[in-house]
N, C-alpha and C positions, 0 to 999 in steps of 0.2 A: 923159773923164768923171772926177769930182773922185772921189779915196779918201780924203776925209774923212765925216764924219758921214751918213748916206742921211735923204734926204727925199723925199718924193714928188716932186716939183721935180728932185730930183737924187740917182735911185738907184744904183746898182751895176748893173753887166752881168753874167746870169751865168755870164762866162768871170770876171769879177774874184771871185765868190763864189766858186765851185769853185778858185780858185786861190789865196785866201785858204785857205779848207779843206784844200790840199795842204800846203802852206806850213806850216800850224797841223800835221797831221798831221807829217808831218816830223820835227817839232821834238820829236815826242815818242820819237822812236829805237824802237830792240827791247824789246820785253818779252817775259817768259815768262808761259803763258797755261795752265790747267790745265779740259780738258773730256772728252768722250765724243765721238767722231767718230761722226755721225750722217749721215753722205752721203760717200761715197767713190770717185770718179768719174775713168779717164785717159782722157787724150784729146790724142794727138800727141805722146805720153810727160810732159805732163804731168799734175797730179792737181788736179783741181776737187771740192773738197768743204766741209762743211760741222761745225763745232765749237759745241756744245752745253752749258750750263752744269751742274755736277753737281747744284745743287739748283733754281736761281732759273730763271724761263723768259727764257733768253738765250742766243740763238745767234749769229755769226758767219759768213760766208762767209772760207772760205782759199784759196789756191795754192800749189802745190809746183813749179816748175818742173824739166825733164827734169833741167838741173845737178843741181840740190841734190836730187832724187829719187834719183840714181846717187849718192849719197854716202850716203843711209843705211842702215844694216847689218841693221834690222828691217823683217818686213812688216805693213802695216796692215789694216786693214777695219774696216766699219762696226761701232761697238759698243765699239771699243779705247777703253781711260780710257788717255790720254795727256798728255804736257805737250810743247808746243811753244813755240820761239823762232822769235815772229811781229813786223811791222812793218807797221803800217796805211798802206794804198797806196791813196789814194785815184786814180780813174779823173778827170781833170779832162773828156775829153769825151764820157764816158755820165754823169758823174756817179753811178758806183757807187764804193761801200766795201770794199777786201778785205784779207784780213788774208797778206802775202807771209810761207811759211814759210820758216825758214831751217835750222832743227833739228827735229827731232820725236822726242820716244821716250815708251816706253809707261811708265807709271806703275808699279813693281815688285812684286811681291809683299811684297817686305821694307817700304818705304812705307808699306803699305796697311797691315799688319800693327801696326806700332809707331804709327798713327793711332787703331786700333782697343783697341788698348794705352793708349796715355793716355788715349783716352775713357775706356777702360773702369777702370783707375784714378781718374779723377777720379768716375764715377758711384757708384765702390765707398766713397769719402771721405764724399758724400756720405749715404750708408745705403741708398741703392738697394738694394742687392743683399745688404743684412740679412736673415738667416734668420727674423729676427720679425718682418719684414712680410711673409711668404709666410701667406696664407690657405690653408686647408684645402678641398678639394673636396666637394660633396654626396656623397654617399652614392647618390642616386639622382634625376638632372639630368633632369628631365621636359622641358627646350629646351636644345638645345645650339647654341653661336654657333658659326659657322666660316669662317673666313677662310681663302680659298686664292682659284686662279685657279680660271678659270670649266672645265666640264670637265673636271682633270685628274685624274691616277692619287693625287694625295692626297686628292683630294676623295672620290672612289670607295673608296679606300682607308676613309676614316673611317667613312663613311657604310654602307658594305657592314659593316664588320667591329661597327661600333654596332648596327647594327639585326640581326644575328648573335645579339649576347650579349643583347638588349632590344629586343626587335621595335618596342614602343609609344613609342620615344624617337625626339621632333622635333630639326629643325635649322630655325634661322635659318642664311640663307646671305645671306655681304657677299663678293663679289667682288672681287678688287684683284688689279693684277700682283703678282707677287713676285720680279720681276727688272727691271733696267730703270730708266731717269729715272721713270715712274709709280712704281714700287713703294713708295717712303718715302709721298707723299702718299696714298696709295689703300688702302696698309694701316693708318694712322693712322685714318683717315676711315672703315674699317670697322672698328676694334677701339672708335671714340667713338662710333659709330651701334647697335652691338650690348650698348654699355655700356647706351647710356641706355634698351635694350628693359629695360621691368619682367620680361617673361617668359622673358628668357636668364636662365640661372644657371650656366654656364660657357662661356667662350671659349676656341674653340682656333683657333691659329693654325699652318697646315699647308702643310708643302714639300715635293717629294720629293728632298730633297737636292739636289747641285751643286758647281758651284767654287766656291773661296771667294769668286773676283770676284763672280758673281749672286747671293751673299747677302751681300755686303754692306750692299745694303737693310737687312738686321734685326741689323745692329749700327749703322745709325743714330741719332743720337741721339735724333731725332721719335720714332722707332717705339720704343726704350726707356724713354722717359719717357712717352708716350700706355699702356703697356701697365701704369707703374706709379704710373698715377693712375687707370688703372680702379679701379669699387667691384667688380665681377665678378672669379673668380678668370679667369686666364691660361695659357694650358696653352702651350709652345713645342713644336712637334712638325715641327722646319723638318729633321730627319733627317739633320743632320749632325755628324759624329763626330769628323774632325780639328780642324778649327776651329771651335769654339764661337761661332756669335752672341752676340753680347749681349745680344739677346732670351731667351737662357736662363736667362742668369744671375737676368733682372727677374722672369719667370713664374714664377708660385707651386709648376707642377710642369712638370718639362723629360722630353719625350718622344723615345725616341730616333728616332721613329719615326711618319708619322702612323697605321698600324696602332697600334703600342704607345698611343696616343694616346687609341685609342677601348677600346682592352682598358683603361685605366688611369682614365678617364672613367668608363665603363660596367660596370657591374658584370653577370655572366653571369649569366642566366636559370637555367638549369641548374645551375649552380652553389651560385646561392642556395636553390633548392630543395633541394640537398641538405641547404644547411648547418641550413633550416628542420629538415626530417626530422631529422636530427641531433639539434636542439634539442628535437624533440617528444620524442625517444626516451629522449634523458636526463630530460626533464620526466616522462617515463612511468613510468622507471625509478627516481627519486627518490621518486615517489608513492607507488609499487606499495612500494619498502622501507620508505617512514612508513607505511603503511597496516599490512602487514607487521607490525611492531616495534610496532605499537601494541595486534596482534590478539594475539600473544603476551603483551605485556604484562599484558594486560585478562584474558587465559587464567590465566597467574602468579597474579595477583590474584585471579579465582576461584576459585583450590584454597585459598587460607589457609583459616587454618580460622574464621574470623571470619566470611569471605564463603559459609563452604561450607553453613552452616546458620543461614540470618537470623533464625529464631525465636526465638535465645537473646537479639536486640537489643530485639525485645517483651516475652519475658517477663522482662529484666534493668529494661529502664524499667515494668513493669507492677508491678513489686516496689518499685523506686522510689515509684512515684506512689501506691501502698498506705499504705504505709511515711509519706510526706511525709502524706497527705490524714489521717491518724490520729495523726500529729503536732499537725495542724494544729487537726482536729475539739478535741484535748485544750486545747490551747492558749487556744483560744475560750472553752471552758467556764471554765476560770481566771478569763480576761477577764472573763468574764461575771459569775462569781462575787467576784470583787472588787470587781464595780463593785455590786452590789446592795448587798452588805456597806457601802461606803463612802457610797453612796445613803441608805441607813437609817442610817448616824450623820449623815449631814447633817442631815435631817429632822429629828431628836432636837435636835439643836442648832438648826435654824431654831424647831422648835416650844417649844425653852427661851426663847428671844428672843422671841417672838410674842406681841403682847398677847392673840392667843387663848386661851392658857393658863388667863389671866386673867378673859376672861371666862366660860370653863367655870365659875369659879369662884361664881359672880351678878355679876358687875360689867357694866359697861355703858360704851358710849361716845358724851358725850354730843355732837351738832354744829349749829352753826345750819344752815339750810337750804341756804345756800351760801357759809358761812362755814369758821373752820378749830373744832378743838374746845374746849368751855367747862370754861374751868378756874374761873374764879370766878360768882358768882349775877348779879354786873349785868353780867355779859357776854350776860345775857337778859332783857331788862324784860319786862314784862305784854304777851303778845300776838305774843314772836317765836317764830317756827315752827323747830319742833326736829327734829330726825332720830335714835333712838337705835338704835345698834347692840348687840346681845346675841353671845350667844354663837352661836346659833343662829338669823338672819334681823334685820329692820332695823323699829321700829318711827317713827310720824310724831306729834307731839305739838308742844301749842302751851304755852308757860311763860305763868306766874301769878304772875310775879315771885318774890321769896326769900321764901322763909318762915319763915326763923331764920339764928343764925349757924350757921355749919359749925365743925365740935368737930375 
């Protein structure tokens, strides 16, 4: 059968695919490979197992055969973060994949250590881990978020010693592992899901300590930046002392403890009553000495001698208002008397001006009837109606024309 191009006419057999696939595998030698052994299996002295990705969902099958088993110096088991030198060995007649090992060892503590180290440098460059992005905690958290595993002695932990100091304080509860290939996505996925509750107002996130391998999770990098994009503050209360997470660094307040967690959340009932009482007693006692200070005061002030006998403030203003109103009575009559006086020379003077004077005299004023007054004789022919005023009332006459000259 031809090994050029396949056509339906003229496919590949396959022994030639799987041996193509060997061939191709082959060519690609040893590599080193870094997982979680997640299946750890002998059988006939040798070890059938299975290698797991640290983050991505990607597994592997391996073998260790009895040789190179008797060559290395550590033991394994399911769970070990290891890096091995592997060489893809494909099966040409099952047509399976396996990965032959030829080295194996466990990933170090010192490794892990300076991983965690540069992360954590590079998150600190960035301002992650700035003391003025740490938010303050309520005062008094009416929901509390908590993230732990389902069950455990931190959950119990929190939740006993909260509702100890504050009987009436909720919990949202988001389960995730907190060890494990789960733990990075599972605590991610409850610290985003408890963000977006409107009704949480602090999250804690709680472990009951550990090695530093199983927390490793919460120096990942997922679970420290999901924790410092929360809008909620972030409490870290994973309970471990030698080696700081990195989660602690990010959370607004680091608990040593998930007890210390809910003691530092939760404010004590008891406690705050006293501080109320406290507060009443100084409010009481503040009162009671202005009240005090004000009763003496007002005592002081009533012995002067001003206050001690109020009569003399009557009869001081009654001697005044005496005094002024006989001022004032004088005053008026002046007034009064000026203005008559100056009244009566007015008079004198209007009645010097005044043609009345004049007509006291016999004189007369003479006018046409609705004219102004006649000063010459044909300012009245024969017949025009006259009006004459005297000294005393107004008489009506009608002219006869002139009857001489005027001298």
């Amino acid at each position: 059968m031809a090994q050029g191009p396949t056509t339906r006419e003229t496919p590949w057999s396959v022994s030639m695919l799987s041996g193509k696939l060997k061939e191709y595998l082959d060519r690609l030698g040893t590599v080193w490979i870094e997982g979680e052994i997640t299946q750890w299996g002998v059988s006939a002295g040798n070890v059938y197992g299975k290698l797991k990705d640290l983050e991505a969902d990607a597994t592997v099958s391996f073998s260790i055969w009895s040789s190179t088993r008797a060559k290395l110096s550590e033991q394994f088991k399911a769970g070990d973060h290891v890096v091995a030198l592997v060489k893809p060995n494909w099966w040409v007649k099952g047509g399976s994949l396996t990965m032959q090992v030829f080295d194996v060892r466990h990933v170090g503590i010192g490794d892990l250590l300076e991983r965690v180290e540069r992360l954590r440098v590079q998150l600190a460059a960035e301002g992650l881990f700035d003391p003025a992005r740490k938010r303050a905690l309520p005062f008094l958290p009416q929901v509390i978020g908590l993230v732990t595993a389902r069950d455990s002695d931190a959950e119990k932990d929190v939740v006993r010693n909260a509702r100890l100091r504050w009987p009436a304080v909720e919990f949202r509860m988001a389960y995730a592992a907190v060890q494990g290939d789960r733990c990075v996505p599972e605590v991610v996925a409850a610290i985003r899901r408890l963000d977006a509750d409107p009704e949480v107002e602090v999250i804690i996130v709680a472990r009951g300590g550990g090695d530093f391998q199983n927390l490793l999770g919460f120096s990942d990098e997922r679970v420290v930046r999901a924790a410092a994009a929360a809008s909620t503050p972030v409490v870290s209360a994973i309970g471990h002392e030698a080696d700081r997470p990195l989660l602690d660094e990010v959370a607004d307040l680091r608990a040593s403890t998930p007890t210390d967690a809910a003691k530092r959340v939760v404010p004590d009932v008891s406690e705050e009553l006293v501080r109320v009482e406290q507060a009443r007693a100084r409010v009481r006692m503040r009162v009671t000495t202005l009240v005090t200070h004000e009763i003496d005061r007002i005592g002081h002030l009533r012995t002067r001698p001003a206050l001690a006998d109020a009569s003399w403030i009557v009869d001081r203003r009654a001697e005044d208002v005496t005094r002024w109103v006989a001022r004032g009575s004088e005053l008026a009559d002046r007034a009064i008397e000026r203005a008559v006086t100056r009244t009566a020379e007015l008079r004198s003077q209007l009645r010097a001006l005044s043609p009345l004077a004049t007509l006291e005299r016999g004189y007369a004023i003479v006018q046409r009837e609705h004219d102004g007054v006649l000063t010459r004789p044909d300012q009245a022919p024969d017949g025009t109606a006259l009006r004459i005023t005297l000294a005393e009332g107004r008489l009506a006459a009608t002219s006869r024309g002139a009857v001489g000259d005027a001298e």
